[in-house]
C-alpha positions as CSV (number, residue, x, y, z in Angstrom):
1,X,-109.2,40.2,44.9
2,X,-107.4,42.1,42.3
3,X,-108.1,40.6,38.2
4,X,-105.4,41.0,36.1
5,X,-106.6,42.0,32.6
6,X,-104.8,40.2,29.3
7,X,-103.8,40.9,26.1
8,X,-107.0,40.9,24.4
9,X,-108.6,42.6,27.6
10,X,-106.4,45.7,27.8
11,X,-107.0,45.8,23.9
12,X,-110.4,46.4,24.4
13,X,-110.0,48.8,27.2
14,X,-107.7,51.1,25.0
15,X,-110.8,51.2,22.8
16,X,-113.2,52.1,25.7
17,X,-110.2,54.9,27.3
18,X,-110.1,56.5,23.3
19,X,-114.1,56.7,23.8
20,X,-113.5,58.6,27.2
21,X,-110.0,60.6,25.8
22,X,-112.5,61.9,22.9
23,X,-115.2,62.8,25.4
24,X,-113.3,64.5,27.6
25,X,-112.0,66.4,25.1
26,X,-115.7,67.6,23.6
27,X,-116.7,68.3,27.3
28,X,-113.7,70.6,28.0
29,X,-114.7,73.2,24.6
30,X,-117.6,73.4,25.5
31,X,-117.1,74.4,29.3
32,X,-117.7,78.3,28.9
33,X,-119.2,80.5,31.0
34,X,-123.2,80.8,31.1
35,X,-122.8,77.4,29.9
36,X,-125.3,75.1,32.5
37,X,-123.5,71.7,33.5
38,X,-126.8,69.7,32.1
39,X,-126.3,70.7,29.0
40,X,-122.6,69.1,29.4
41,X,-124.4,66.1,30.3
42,X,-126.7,66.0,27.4
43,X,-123.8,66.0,24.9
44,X,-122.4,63.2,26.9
45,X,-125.1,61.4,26.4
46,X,-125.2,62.0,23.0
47,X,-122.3,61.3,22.5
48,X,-121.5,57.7,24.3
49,X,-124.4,56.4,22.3
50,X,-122.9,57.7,18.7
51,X,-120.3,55.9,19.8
52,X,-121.6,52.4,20.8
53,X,-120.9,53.1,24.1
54,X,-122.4,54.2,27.9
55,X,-121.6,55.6,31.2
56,X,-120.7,53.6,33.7
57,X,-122.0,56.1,35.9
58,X,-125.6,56.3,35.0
59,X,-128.0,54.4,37.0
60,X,-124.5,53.4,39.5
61,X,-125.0,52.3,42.5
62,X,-122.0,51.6,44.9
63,X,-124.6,50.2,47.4
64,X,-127.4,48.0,46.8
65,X,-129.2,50.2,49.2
66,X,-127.9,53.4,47.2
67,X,-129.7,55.5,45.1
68,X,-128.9,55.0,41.7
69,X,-126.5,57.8,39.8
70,X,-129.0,59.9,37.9
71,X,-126.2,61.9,34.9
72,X,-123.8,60.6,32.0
73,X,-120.9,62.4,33.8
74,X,-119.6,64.2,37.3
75,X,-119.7,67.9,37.5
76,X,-118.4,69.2,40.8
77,X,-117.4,72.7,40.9
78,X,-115.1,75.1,43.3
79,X,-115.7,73.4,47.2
80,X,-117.2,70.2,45.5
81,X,-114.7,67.3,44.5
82,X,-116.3,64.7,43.1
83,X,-119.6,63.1,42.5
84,X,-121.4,66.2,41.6
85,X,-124.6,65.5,39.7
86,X,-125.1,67.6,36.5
87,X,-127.7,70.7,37.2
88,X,-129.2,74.1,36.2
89,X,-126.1,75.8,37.4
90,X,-124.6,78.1,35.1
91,X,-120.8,77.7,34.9
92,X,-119.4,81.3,36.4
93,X,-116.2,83.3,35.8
94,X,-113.5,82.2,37.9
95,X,-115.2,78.5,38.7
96,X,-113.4,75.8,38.6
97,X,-115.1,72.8,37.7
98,X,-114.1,69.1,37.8
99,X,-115.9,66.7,34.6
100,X,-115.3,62.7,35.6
101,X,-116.6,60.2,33.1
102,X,-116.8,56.6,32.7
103,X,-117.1,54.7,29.7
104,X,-118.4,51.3,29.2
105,X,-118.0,49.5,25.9
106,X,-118.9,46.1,26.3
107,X,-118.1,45.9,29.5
108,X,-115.1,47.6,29.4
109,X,-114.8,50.2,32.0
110,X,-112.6,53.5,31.9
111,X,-112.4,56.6,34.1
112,X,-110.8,59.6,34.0
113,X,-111.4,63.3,35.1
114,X,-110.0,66.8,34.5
115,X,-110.5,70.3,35.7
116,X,-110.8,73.3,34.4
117,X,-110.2,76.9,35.8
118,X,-112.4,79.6,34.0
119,X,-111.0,83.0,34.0
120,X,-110.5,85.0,36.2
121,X,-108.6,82.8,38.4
122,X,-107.0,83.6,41.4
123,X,-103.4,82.6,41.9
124,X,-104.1,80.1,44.4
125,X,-106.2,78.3,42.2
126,X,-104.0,78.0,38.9
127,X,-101.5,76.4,41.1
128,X,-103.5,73.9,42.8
129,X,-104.4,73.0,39.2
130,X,-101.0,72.9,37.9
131,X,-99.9,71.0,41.0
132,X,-102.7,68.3,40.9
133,X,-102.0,68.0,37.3
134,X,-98.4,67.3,38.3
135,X,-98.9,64.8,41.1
136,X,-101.2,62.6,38.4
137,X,-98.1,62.0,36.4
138,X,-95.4,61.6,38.8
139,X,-97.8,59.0,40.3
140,X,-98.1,57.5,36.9
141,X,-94.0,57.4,36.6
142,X,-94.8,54.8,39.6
143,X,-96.7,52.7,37.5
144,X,-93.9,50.0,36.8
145,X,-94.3,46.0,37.7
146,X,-92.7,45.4,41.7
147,X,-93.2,49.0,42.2
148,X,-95.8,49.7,45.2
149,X,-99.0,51.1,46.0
150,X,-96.9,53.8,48.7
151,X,-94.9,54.9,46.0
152,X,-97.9,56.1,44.0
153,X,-99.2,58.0,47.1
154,X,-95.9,59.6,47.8
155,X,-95.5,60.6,44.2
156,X,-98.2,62.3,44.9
157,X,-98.6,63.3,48.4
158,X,-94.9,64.9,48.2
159,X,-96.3,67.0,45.0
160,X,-97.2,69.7,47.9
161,X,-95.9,69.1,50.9
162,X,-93.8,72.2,50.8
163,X,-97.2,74.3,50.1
164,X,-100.4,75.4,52.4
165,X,-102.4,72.9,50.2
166,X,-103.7,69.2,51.4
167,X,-104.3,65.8,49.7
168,X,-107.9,65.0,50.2
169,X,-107.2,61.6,52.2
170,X,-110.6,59.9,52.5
171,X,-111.1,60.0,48.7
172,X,-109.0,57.2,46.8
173,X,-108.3,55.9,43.6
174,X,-109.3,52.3,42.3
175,X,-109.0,49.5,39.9
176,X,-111.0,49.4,37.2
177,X,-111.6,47.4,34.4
178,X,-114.9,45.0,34.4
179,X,-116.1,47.0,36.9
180,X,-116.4,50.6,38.1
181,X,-114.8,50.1,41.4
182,X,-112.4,47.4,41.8
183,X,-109.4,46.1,44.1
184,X,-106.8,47.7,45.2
185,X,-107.8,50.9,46.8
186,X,-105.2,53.4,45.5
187,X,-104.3,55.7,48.3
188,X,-103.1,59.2,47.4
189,X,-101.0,59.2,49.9
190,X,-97.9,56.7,51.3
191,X,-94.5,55.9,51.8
192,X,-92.3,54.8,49.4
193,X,-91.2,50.9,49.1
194,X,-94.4,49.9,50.8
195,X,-97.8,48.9,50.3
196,X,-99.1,46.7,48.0
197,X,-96.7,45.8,44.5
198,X,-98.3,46.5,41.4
199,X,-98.3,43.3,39.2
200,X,-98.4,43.4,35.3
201,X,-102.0,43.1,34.1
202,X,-103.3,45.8,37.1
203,X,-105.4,48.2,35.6
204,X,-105.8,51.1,38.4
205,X,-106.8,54.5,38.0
206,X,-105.1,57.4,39.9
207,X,-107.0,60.1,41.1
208,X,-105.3,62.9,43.3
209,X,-107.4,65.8,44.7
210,X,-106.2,68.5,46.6
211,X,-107.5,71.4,48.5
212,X,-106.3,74.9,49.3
213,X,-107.5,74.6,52.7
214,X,-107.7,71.9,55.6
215,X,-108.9,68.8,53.1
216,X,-111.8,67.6,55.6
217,X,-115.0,66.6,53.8
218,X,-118.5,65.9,53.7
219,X,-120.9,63.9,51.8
220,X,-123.5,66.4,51.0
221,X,-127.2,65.8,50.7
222,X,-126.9,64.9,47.1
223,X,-124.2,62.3,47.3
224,X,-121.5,64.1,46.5
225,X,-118.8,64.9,48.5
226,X,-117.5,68.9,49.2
227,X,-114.7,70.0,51.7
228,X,-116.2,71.6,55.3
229,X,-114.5,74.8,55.3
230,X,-115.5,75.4,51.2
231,X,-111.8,75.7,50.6
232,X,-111.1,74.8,46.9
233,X,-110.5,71.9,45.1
234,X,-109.0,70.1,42.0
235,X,-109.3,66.2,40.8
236,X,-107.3,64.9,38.0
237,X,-107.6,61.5,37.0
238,X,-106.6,58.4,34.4
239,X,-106.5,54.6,34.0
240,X,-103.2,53.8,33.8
241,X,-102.4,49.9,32.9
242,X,-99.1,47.9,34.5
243,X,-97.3,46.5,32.1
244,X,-93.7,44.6,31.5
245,X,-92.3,47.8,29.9
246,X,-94.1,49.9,31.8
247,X,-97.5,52.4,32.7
248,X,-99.5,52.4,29.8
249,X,-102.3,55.4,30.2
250,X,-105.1,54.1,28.5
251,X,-106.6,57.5,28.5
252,X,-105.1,60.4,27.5
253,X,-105.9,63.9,27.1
């Protein structure tokens, strides 16, 4: 069942997507090389509770049976897509590392991701980034009331089908809102005119990834998910809201 969010609701969530906009954009100076990804996660931290805020990730579990999410934030780097857990490793030249967050201020819930490419990059890898990038916001074009769920997966989907790259298919986007994960499943991927039509109030956000090679994946040991042949990978993502005159990105950076 999908929740529409109101006036005062998306009001609230523009002040928990500023929180996020504002972290994000902390996290991303301070990705340098030699730079561990805990220590990202400590200034997270740090920073959501300055803030009067939280992760929504911390302590998450998408199953009642599932462990719970032990970091502030997501750092998944080079075969990794999402879900990576925050660890000694030291950022490296010519990494590139996805940062998701979630915010939660009073019960407000956010999400958004970026990545980053640290020098020296290959060619293949600034265009999957600039590519990724690019498929977020022609899917977020989409975002207008009686449009549908297929034409935010073609939006994106058609992003590279004239290139060697794939759309990671079994990883979607969500709505969010009052909770982390919420109805409809946002498919990156579709056909246009079909699918379910986006309603004003739906808060969803997009999330494309793409690899360079076949996009098959696995969940690894840790939880988080990586693609089988190790072929890169890039995850952009925002909460976008549906409204009368249009998408509204509620966070920006």
């Amino acid at each position: 069942m999908i929740a529409l969010k109101n006036e005062k609701d998306l009001a609230a969530l523009k002040i928990s997507g500023k929180i996020l906009s504002q972290l994000l954009k902390i996290l991303k100076n301070e990705v340098k090389v030699g730079v561990k990804l805990k220590h990202l996660d400590e200034i997270a931290l740090k920073f959501l509770k300055e803030a009067g805020a939280s992760s929504a990730f911390l302590n998450y579990k998408p199953q009642p049976d599932s462990p719970p999410f032990p970091a502030a934030i997501c750092t998944s780097v080079n075969e990794q897509i999402v879900h990576g857990i925050p660890s000694d490793y030291i950022i490296s030249p010519g990494d590139v590392l996805k940062i998701d967050v979630g915010v939660n201020w009073q019960n407000y819930i956010t999400d958004a991701a970026l990545t980053i490419g640290l020098p020296p990059l290959s060619k293949t890898a600034k265009k999957l980034i600039k590519l990724n990038r690019l498929a977020l916001e022609k899917a977020i074009a989409q975002c207008w009331p009686e449009k549908r769920l297929g034409d935010i997966g073609w939006a994106i989907e058609s992003t590279i089908l004239k290139t060697n790259f794939q759309v990671i298919k079994n990883l979607t986007g969500h709505g969010v809102g009052f909770r982390l994960h919420e109805d409809p499943i946002v498919y990156n991927y579709g056909r246009p005119g079909t699918g379910l039509k986006l309603k004003e109030g739906m808060v969803i956000a997009i999330e494309p990834m793409f690899s360079a090679g076949k996009g098959q994946i696995q969940q690894l040991k840790d939880g988080s998910f990586a693609t089988i042949d190790k072929s890169l990978t890039t995850h952009f993502e925002k909460t976008v809201a549906i409204t009368k005159n249009g998408p509204e990105v509620l966070t920006k950076f």
